[in-house]
N, CA, C and O atoms as a DFTB+ gen file, in Angstrom:
352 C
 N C O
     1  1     -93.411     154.016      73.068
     2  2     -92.386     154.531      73.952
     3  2     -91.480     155.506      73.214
     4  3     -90.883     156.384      73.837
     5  1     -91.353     155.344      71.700
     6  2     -90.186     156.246      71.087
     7  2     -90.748     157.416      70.897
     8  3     -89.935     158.321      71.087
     9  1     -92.071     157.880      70.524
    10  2     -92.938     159.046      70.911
    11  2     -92.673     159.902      71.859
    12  3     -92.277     161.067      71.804
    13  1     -93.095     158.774      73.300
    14  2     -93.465     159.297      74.291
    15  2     -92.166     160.292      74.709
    16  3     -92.420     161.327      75.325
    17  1     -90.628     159.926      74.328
    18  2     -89.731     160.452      75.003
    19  2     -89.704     161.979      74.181
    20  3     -89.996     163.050      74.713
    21  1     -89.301     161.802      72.827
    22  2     -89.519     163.214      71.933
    23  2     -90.277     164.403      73.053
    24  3     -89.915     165.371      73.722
    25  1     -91.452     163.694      72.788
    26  2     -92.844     164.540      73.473
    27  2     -92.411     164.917      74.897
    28  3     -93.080     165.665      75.610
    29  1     -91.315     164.385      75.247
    30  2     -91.423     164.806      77.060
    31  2     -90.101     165.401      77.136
    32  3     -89.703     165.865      78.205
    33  1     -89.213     165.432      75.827
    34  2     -88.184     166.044      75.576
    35  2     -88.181     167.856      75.586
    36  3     -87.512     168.729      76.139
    37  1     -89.369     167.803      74.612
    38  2     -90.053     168.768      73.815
    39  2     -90.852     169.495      74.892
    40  3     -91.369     170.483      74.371
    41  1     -91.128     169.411      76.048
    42  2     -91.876     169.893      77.074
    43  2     -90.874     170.170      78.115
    44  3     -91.002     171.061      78.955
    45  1     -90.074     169.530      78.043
    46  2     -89.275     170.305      79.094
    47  2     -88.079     171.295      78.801
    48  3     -87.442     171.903      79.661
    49  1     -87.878     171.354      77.371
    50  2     -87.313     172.459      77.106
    51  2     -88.126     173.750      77.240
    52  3     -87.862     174.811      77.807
    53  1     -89.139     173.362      76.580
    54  2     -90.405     174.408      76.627
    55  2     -90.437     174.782      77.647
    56  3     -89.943     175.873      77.932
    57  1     -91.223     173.750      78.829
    58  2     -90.924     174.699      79.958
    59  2     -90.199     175.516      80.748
    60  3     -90.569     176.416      81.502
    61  1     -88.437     174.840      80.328
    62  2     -87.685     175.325      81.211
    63  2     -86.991     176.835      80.182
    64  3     -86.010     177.542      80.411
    65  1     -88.024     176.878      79.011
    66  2     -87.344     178.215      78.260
    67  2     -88.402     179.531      78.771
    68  3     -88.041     180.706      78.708
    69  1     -89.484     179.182      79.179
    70  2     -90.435     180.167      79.647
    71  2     -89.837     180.320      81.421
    72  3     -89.577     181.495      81.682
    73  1     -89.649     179.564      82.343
    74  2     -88.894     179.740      83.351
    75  2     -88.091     180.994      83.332
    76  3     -88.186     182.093      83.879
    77  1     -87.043     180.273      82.277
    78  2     -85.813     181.160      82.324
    79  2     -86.112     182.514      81.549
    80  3     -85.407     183.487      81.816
    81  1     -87.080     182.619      80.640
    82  2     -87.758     184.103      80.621
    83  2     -88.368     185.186      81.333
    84  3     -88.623     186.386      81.232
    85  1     -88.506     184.015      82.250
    86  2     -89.596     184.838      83.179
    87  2     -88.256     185.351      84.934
    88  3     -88.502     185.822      86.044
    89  1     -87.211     184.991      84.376
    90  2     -86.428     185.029      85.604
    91  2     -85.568     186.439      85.047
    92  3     -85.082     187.088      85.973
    93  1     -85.375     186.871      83.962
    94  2     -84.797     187.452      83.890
    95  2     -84.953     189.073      84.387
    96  3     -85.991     189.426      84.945
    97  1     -83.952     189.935      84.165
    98  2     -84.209     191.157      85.137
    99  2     -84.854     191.525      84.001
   100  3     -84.966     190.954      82.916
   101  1     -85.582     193.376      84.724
   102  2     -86.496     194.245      84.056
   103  2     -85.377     195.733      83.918
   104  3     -85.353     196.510      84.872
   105  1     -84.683     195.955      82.930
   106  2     -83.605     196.842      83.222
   107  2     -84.308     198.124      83.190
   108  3     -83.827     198.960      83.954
   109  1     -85.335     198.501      82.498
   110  2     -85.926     199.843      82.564
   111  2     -86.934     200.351      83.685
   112  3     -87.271     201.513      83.914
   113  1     -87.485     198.721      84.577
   114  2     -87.775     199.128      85.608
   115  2     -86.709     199.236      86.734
   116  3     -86.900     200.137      87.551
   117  1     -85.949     198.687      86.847
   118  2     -84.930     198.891      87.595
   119  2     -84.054     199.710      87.853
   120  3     -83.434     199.884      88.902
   121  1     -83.983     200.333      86.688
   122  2     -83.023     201.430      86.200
   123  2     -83.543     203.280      86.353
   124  3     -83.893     204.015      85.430
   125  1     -83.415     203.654      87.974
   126  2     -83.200     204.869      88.226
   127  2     -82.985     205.712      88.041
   128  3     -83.607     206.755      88.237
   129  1     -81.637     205.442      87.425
   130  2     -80.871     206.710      86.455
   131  2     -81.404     207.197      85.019
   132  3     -81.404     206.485      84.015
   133  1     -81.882     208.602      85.087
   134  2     -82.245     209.632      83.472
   135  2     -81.750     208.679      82.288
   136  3     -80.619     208.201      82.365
   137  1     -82.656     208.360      81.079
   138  2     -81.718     207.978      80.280
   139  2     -80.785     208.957      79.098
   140  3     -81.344     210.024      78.845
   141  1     -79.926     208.806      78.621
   142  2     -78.661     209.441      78.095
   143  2     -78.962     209.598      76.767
   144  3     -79.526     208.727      76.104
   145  1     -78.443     211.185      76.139
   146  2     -79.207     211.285      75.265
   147  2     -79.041     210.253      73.918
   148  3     -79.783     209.811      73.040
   149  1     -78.063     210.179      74.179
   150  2     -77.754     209.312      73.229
   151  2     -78.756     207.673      73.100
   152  3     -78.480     206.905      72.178
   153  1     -79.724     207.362      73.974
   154  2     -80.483     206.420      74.160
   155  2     -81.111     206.723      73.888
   156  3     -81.578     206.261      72.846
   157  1     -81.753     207.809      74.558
   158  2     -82.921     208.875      74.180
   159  2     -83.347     209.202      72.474
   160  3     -84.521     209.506      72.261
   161  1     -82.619     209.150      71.585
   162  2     -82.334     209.747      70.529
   163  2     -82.536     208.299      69.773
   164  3     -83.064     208.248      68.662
   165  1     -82.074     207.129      70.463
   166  2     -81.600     206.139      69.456
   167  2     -83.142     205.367      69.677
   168  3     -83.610     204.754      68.718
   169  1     -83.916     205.427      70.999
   170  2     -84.920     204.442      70.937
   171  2     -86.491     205.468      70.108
   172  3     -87.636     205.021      70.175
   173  1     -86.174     206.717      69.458
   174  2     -86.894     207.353      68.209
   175  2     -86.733     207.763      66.915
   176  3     -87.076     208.654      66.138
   177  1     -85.538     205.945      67.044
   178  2     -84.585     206.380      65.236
   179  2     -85.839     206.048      64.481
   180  3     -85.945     206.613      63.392
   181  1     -87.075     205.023      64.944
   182  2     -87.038     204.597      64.249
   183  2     -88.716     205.168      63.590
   184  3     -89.381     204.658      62.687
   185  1     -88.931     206.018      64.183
   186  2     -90.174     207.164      63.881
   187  2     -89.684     207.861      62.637
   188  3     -90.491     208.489      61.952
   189  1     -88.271     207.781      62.265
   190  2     -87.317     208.258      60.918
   191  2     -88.420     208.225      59.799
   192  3     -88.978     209.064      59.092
   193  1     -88.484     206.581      60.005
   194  2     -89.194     205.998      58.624
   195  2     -90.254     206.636      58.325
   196  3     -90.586     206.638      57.139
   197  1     -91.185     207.447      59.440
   198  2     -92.363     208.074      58.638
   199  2     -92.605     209.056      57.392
   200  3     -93.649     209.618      57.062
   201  1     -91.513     209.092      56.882
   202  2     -90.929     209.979      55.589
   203  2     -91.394     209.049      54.470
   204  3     -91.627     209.422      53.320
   205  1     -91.525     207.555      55.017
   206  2     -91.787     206.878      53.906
   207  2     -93.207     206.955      53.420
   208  3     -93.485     206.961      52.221
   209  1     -94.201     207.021      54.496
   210  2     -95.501     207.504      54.288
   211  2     -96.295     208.928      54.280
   212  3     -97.457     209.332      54.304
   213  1     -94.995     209.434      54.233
   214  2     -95.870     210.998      53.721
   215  2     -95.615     212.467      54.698
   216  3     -95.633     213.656      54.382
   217  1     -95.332     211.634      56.258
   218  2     -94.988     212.679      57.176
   219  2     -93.712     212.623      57.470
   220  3     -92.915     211.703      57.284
   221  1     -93.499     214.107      58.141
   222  2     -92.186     215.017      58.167
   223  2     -91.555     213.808      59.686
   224  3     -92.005     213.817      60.832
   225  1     -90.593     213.030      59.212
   226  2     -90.298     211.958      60.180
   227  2     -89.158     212.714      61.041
   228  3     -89.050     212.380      62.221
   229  1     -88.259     213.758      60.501
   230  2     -87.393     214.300      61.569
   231  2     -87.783     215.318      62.866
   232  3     -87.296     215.596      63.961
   233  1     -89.068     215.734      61.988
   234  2     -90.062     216.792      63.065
   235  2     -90.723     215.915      63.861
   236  3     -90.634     216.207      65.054
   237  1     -91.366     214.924      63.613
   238  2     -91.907     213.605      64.417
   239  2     -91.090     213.350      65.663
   240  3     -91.448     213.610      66.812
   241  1     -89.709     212.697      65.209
   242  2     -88.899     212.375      66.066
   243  2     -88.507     213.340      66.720
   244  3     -88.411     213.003      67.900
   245  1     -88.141     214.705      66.508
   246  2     -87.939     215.853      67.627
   247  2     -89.053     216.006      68.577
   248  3     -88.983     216.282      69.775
   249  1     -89.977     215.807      67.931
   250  2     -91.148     216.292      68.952
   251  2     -91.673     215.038      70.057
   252  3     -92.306     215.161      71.106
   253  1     -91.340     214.251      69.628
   254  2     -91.229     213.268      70.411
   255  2     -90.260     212.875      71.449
   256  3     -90.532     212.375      72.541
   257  1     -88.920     213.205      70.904
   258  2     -87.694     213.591      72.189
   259  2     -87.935     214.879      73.099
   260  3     -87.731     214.787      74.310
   261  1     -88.296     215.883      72.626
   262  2     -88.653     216.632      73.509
   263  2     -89.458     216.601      74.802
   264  3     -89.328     217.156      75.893
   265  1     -90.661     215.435      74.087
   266  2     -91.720     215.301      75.133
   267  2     -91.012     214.272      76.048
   268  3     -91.039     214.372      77.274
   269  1     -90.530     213.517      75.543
   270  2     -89.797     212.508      76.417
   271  2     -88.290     213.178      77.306
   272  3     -87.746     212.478      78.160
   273  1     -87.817     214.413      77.002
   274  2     -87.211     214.732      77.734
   275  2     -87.713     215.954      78.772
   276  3     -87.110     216.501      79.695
   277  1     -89.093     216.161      78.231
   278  2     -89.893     216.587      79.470
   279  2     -90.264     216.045      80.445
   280  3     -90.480     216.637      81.503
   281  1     -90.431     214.602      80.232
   282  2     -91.416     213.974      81.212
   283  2     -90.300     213.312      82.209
   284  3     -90.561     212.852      83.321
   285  1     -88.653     213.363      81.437
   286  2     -87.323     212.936      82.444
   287  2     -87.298     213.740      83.528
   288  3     -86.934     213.432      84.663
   289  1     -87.829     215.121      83.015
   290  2     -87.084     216.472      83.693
   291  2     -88.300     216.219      84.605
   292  3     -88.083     216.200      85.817
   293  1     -89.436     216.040      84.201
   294  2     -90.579     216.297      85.084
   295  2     -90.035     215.116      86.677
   296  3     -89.844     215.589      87.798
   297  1     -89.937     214.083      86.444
   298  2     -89.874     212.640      86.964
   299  2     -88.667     213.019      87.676
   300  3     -89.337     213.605      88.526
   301  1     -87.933     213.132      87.925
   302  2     -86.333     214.122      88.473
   303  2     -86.866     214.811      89.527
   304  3     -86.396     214.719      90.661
   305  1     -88.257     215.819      89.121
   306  2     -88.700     217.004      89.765
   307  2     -89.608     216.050      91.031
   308  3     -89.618     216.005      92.261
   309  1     -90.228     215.451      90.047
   310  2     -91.287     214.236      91.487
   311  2     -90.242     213.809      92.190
   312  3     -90.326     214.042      93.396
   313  1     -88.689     212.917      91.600
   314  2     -88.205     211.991      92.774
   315  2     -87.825     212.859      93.925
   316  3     -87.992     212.428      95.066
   317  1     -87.123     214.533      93.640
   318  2     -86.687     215.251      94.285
   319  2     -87.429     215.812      95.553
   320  3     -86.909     216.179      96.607
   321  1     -88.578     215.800      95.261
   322  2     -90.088     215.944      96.163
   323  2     -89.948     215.114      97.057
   324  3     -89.702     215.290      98.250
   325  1     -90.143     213.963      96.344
   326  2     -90.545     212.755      97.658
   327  2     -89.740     212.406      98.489
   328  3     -90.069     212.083      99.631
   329  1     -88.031     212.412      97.872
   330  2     -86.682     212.489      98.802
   331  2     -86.932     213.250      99.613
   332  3     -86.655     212.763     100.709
   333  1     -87.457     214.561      99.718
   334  2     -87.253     215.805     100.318
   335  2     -88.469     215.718     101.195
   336  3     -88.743     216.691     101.898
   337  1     -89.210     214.663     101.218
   338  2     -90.696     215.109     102.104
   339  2     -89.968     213.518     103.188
   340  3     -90.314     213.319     104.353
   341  1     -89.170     212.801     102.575
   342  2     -88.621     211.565     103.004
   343  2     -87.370     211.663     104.167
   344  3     -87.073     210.801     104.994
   345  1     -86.980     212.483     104.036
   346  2     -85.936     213.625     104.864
   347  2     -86.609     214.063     106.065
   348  3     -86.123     213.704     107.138
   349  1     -87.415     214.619     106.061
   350  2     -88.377     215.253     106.949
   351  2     -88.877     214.529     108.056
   352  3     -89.691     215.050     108.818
């Protein structure tokens, strides 16, 4: 019996920690609004480090914000479309 409780202790935290993982929101799907450059900038700090292995890590990371602030501008250009055919 002193087992058995541990063991059924131990399972229902477990379960109730995957629950409560699974309940939580999705902020980047949810989240509509362009992100700011300052986000933009901070979620390709970390492409920095490729300096440590040999490549140009600040040219990396530019070229990589760029593309990612193409594909904002692009995605802006689609929502504006579909509003506009949604209007109609």
């Amino acid at each position: 019996m002193e087992t058995r409780l541990p063991l059924a202790l131990v399972a229902i935290v477990f379960s109730t920690i995957l629950v409560l993982s699974g309940c939580q929101k999705k902020n980047a799907a949810t989240n509509l609004n362009p992100e700011s450059q300052s986000e933009l900038h901070g979620s390709t700090k970390v492409l920095q480090a490729a300096d440590l292995v040999g490549y140009n890590g600040t040219k990396l990371r530019n070229s990589v914000d760029r593309i990612k602030q193409a594909n904002d501008k692009r995605n802006r250009e689609m929502e504006k479309k579909i509003e506009g055919t949604a209007d109609e």
